[in-house]
C-alpha positions in Angstrom: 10.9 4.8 39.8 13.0 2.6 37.6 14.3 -0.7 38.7 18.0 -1.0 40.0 18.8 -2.6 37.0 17.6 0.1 34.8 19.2 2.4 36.7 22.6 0.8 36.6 22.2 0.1 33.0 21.7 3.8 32.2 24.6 4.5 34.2 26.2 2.4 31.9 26.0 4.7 29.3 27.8 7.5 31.3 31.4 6.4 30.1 34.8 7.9 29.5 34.7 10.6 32.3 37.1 13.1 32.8 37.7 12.7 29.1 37.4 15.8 27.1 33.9 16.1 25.7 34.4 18.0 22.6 37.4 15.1 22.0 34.7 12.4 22.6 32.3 14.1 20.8 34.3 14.2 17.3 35.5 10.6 17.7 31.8 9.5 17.7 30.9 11.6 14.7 34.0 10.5 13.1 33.4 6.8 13.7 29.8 6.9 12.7 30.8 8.7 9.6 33.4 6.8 8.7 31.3 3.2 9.2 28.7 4.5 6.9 31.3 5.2 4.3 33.4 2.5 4.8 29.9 0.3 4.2 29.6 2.4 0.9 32.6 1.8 -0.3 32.7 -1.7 -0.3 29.0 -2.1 -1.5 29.2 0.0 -4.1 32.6 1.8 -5.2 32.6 -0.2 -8.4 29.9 -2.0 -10.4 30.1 -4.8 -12.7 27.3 -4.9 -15.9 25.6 -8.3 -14.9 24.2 -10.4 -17.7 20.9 -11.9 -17.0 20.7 -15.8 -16.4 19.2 -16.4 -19.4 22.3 -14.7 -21.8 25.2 -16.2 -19.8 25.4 -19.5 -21.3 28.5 -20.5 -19.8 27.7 -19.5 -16.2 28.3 -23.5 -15.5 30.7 -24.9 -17.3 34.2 -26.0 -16.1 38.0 -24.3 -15.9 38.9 -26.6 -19.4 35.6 -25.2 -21.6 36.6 -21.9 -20.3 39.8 -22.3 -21.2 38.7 -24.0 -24.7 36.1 -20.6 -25.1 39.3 -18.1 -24.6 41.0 -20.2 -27.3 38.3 -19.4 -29.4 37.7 -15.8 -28.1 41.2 -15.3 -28.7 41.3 -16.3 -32.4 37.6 -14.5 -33.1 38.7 -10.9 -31.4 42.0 -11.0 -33.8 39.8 -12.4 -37.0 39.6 -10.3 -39.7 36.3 -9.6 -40.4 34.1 -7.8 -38.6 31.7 -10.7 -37.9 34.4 -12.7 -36.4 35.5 -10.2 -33.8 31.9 -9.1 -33.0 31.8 -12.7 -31.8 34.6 -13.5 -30.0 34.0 -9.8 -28.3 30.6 -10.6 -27.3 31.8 -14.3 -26.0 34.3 -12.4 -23.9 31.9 -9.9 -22.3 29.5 -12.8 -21.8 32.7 -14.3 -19.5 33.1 -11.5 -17.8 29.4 -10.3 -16.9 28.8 -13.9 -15.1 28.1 -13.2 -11.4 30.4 -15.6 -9.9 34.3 -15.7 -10.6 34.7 -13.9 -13.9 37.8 -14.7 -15.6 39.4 -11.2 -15.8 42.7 -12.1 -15.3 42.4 -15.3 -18.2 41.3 -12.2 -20.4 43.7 -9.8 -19.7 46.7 -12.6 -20.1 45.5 -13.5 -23.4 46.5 -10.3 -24.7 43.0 -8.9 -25.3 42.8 -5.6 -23.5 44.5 -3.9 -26.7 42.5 -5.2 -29.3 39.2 -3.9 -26.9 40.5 -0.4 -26.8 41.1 -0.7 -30.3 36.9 -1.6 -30.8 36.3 1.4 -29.0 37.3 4.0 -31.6 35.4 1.8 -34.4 32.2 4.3 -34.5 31.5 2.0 -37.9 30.2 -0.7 -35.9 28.3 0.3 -32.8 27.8 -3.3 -31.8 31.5 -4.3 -31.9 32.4 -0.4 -29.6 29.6 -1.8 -27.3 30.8 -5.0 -26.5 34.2 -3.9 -26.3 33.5 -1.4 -23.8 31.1 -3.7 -21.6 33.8 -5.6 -21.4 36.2 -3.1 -20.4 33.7 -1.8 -17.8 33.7 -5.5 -16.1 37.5 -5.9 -16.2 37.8 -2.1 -14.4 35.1 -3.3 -11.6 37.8 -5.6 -10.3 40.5 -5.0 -7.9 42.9 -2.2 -8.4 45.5 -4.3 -10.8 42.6 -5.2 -13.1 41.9 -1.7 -13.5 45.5 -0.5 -14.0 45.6 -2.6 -17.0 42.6 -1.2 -18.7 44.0 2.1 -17.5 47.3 1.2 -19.2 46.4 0.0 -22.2 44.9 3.4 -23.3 41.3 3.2 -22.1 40.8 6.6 -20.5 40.8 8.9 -23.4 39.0 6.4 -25.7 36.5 6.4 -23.1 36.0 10.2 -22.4 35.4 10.4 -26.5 33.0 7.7 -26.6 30.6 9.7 -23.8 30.1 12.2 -27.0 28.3 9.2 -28.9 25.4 9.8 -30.5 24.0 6.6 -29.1 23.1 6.7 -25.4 23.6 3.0 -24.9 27.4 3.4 -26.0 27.8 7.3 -24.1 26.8 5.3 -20.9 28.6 2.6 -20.9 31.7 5.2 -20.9 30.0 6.4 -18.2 30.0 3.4 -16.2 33.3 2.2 -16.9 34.9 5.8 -16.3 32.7 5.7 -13.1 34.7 2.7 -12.0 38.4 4.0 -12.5 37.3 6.7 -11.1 36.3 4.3 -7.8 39.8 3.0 -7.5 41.1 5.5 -5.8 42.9 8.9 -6.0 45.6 8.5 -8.1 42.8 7.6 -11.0 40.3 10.0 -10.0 43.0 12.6 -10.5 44.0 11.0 -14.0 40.5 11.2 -14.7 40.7 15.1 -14.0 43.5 16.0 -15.9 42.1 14.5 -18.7 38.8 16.6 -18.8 36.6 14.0 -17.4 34.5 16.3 -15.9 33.3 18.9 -18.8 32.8 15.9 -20.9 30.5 14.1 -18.4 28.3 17.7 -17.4 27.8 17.7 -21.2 25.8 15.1 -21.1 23.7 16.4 -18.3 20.5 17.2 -20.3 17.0 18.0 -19.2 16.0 15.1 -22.0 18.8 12.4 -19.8 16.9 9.2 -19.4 16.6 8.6 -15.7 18.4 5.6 -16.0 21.3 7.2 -17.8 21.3 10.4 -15.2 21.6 7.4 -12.2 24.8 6.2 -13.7 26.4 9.9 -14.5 25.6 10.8 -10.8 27.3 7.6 -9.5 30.3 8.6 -11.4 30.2 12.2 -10.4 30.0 11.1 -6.8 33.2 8.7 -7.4 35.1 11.3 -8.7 34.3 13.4 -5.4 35.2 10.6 -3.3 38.8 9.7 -1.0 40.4 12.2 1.0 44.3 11.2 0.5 44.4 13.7 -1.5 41.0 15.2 -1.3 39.9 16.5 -5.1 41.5 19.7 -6.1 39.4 22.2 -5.6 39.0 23.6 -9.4 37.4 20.5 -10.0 35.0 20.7 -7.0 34.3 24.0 -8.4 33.4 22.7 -11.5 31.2 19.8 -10.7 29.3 21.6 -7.6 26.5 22.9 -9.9 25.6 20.4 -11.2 24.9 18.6 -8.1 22.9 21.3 -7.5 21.0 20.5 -10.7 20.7 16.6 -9.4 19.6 17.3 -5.9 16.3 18.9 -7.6 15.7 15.7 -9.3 13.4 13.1 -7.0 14.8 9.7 -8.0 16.0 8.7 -4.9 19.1 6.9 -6.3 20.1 9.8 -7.8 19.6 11.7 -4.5 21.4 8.9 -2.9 24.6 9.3 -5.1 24.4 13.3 -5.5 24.0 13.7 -1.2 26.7 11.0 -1.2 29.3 13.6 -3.2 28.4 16.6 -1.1 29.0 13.9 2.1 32.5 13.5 0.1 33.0 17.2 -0.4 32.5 18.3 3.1 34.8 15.7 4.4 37.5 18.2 5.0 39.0 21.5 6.4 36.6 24.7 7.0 37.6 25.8 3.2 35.9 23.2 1.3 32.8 23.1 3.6 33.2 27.1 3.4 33.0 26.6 -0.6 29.9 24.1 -0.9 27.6 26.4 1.7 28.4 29.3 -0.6 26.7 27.3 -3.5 23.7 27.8 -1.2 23.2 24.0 -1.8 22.1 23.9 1.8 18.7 25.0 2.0 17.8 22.1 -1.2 19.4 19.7 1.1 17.5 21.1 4.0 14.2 20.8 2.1 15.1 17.2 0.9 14.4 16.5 4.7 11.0 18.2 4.6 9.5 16.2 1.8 6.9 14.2 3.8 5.2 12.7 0.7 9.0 11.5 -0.1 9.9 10.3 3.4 12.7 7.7 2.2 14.7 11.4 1.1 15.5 12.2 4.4 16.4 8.7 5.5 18.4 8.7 1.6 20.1 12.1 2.9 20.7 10.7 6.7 22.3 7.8 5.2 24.4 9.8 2.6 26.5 11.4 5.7 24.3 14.6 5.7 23.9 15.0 9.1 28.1 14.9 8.9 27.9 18.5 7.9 25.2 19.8 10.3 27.3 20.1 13.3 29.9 22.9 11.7 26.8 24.5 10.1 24.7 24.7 13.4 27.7 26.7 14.7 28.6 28.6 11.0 29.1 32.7 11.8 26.4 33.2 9.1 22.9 33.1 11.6 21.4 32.1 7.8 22.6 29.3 7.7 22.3 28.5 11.5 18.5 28.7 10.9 19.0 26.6 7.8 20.5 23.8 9.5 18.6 24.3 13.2 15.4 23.8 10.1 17.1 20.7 9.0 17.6 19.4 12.4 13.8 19.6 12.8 12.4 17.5 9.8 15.0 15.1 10.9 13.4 15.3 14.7 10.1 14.9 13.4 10.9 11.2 11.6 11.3 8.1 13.3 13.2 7.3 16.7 16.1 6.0 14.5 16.0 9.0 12.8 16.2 10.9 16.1 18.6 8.3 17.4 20.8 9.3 14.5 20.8 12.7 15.5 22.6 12.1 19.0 24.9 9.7 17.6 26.3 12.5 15.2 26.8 15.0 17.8 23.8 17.0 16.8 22.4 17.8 20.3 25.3 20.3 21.9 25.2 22.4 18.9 21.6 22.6 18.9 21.1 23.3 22.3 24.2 26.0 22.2 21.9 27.6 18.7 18.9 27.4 22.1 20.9 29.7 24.4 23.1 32.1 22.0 21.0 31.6 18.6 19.8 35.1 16.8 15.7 34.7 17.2 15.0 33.3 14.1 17.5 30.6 14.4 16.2 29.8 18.5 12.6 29.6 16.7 13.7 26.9 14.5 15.1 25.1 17.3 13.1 25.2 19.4 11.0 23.3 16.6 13.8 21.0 16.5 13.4 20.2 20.4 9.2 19.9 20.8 9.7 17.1 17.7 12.0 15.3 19.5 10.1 15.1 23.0 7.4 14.2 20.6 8.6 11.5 18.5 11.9 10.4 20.9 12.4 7.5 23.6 12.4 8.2 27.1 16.5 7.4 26.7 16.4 10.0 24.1 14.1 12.0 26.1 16.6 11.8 29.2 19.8 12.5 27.2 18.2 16.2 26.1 17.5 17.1 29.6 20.8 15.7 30.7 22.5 17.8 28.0 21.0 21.0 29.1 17.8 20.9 26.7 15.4 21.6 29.1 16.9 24.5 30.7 17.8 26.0 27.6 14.2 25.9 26.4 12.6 26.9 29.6 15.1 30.2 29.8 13.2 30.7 26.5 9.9 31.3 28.0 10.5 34.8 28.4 10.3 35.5 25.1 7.4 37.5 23.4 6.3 35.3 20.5 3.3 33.7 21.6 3.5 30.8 19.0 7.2 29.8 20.1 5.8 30.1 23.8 3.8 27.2 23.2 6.0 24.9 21.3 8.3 25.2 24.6 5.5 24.2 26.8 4.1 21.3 24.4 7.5 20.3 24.6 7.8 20.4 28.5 4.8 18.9 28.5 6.3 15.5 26.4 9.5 15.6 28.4 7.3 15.3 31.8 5.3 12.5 30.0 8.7 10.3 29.7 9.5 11.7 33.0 6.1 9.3 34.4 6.9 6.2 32.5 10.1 6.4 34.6 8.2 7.0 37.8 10.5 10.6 38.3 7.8 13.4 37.6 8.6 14.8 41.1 12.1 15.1 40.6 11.1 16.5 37.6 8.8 18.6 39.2 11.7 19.9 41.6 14.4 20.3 38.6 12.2 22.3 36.6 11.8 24.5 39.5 15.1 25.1 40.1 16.1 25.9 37.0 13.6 28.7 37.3 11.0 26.9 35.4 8.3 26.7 37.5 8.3 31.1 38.3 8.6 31.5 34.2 5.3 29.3 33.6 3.6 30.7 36.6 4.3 34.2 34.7 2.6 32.9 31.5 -0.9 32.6 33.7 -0.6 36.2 33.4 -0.1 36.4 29.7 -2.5 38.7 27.1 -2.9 35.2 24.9 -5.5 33.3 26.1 -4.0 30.1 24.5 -0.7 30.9 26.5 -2.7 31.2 29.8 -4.4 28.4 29.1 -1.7 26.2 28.3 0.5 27.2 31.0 -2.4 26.7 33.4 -2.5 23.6 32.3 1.4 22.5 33.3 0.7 24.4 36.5 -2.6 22.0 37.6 -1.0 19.1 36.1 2.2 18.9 37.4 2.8 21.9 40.4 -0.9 21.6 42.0 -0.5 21.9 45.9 -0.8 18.1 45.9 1.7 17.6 44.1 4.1 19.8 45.8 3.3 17.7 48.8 4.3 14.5 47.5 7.5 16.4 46.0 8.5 17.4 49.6 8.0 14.0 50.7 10.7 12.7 48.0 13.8 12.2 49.8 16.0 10.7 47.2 19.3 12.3 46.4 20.3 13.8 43.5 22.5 10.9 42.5 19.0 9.0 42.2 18.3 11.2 39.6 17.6 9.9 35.6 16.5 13.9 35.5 19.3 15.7 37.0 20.4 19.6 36.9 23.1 20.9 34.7 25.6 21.1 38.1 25.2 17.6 38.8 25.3 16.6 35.1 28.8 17.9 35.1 30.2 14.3 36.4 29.5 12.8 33.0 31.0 13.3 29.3 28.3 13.6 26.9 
């Protein structure tokens, strides 16, 4: 039996009764979603090109040599050769690629924003349209006034025709600094739309794409799915949705990362625009992204990208296809770590999964039924004890009666795991005694019966193990009420929101 303590700090956990659960449950999911996001967006919205230690030379030097250097800068950019303002352009980008406290604002009020957009356009020296639109690319990574002044002084279009260079080095560095406009926030995204951002970019999507080069196109693709005030008009999720198809085959997990991290964006919405990424049947590659054992950082990479987000609505989609999809997806999750599994409940995954258990087509109930024997298997007795309390176990046991012999014994492996937490809490009695009255007990007794010998067997097994006549014994002798119960049947469970 577990300690008082224990046993009060479980109770704990029961909060928020007489609270609508469905309300409860979609302010958890929301909150968990949203912290993940938020976390994201503040790690990684923008990105500034960082020059290495050894190339910023005046990463030490104080406010009056900086000041001195934009003197010069400023007198180099506006020279008249080409030497002169490849110099001052490169001194300038060296300024604003230093890792602490770049002087963007020093550059943008020394005029130089429209002589860098100028550089841009100068595809007769590919050094000088380099530097110029590093720069640029820094200056956008700031806040949102920094990048209204690149946006203002003409950058977007000279950007979107520099992605069509010939030279990759140049085409993604539009990338990156279109990437971070993009990040701002809607208003720029939307710019970025209207001005064909998007063809131009899935033109460069190319089976011969440098990984490196993919990573950065991805990032921005996922920027421009991102905010949801206003979400992204739909022709332009349209438009880039096949293409994220085309990434989520790829296995560089940053690439994963930033494609699952758009679809997370995409789905963030009403019924429609869930409704118009399933019918890309981008579900089962994400589904199968969680089976890659040999790549077991995906599924974390797809956990983490607000995944699971979209599972809930998809567990209970009118399409049983895509029910067994997602029950499938539930159950490579299951079968990870107990974070992973943790994750699971924290997203709301649980009452969905165990509704798929007791009014899932067969196919689907076989999948979950997967879903719960990985769980017992891998889970904490906490997470053990929060599927029984939400109806897991007697939605699996009313299962027995079915006639697939294979799907027989997954149940029973799993009641098997759920009675082996039940003894590290001291309650396999009361277990004992909830499984019977939830009709349990008659079900397996039935299987001793059955034409499979590994079905007998197994069910023999539970019976000796758990309901031998000793053991009924010392369940009579248990006296303790229901209200002592860490396993507890569905009426009683009815006190707590879940």
């Amino acid at each position: 039996m577990p300690t008082t303590n224990v046993a009060e700090e479980r109770m704990t956990k029961f909060k928020n009764k007489g609270k609508e659960p469905t309300k409860l449950r979609e302010r958890r999911i929301a909150v968990c979603v949203e912290l993940r996001k938020n976390h994201r967006n503040e790690s990684i919205m923008k990105k500034r090109n960082i020059s290495t230690p050894d190339e910023v030379e005046l990463n030490s030097d104080n406010l009056e040599v900086i000041s001195a250097t934009i003197e010069d800068i400023i007198s180099n950019v506006n020279g008249k050769t080409k030497e002169e303002q490849t110099r001052g352009c490169q001194a300038a980008r060296k300024l604003l690629s230093r890792e602490r406290d770049p002087p963007l604002k020093a550059i943008i009020d020394a005029g130089l924003l429209t002589r860098f957009v100028e550089f841009l356009g100068r595809d007769d020296d590919s050094t000088l349209q380099f530097e110029a639109a590093w720069a640029l690319t820094n200056i956008a990574s700031g806040n949102s006034w920094h990048t209204q002044q690149v946006v203002e002084h003409g950058a977007v279009p000279a950007f979107i025709s520099l992605l069509g260079s010939p030279l990759l080095h140049i085409s993604e560095q539009a990338v990156w600094a279109l990437g971070n406009i993009a990040g701002d926030g809607p208003a720029y995204r939307d710019a970025l739309i209207d001005c064909s951002v998007i063809p131009a970019l899935l033109s460069r999507l190319t089976p011969d794409a440098p990984v490196g080069y993919l990573r950065n196109l991805t990032w921005t693709m996922s920027n421009l799915c991102r905010n949801k005030n206003p979400f992204p008009p739909l022709p332009a999720v349209q438009q880039i949705l096949p293409s994220l198809i085309q990434l989520l085959h790829l296995t560089d997990k940053d690439i994963l990362s930033d494609a699952c991290w758009a679809i997370s964006y995409l789905t963030d919405g009403a019924n429609d625009r869930i409704d118009i990424v399933v019918k890309t049947g981008i579900v089962p590659r994400l589904v199968a992204l969680m089976g890659f054992g040999e790549l077991s950082v995906v599924t974390q990479v797809a956990i983490d990208a607000g995944v699971l987000a979209a599972l809930p609505p998809l567990l209970q989609h009118h399409k049983p296809s895509v029910q067994k999809e997602a029950a499938w997806a539930v159950s490579n999750i299951a079968a990870g770590p107990c974070r992973q599994i943790q994750q699971l409940i924290t997203c709301g995954l649980l009452p969905p999964l165990i509704g798929l258990l007791k009014n899932g087509d067969f196919k689907t109930q076989r999948e979950a039924v997967w879903a719960i024997t990985n769980y017992t298997s891998g889970g904490t007795v906490d997470q053990v004890v929060q599927l029984v309390q939400g109806g897991g176990l007697e939605a699996i046991l009313n299962l027995l009666q079915v006639k697939d012999c294979k799907t027989i014994l997954v149940i029973l492996d799993a009641i098997n795991n759920i009675f082996l937490a039940a003894a590290k809490l001291g309650e396999t009695e009361k277990l004992c005694l909830l499984v019977e009255e939830l009709g349990g007990l008659d079900r397996i007794e039935l299987l001793q019966n059955h034409e499979n010998d590994t079905v007998f067997r197994a069910a023999q097994a539970l019976i000796e193990k758990y309901f031998s006549e000793d053991g009924d014994d010392e369940c009579l002798k248990t006296e303790a009420t229901e209200s002592d119960f860490v396993f507890k049947p569905p009426e009683v469970q009815k006190q707590f929101d879940f």
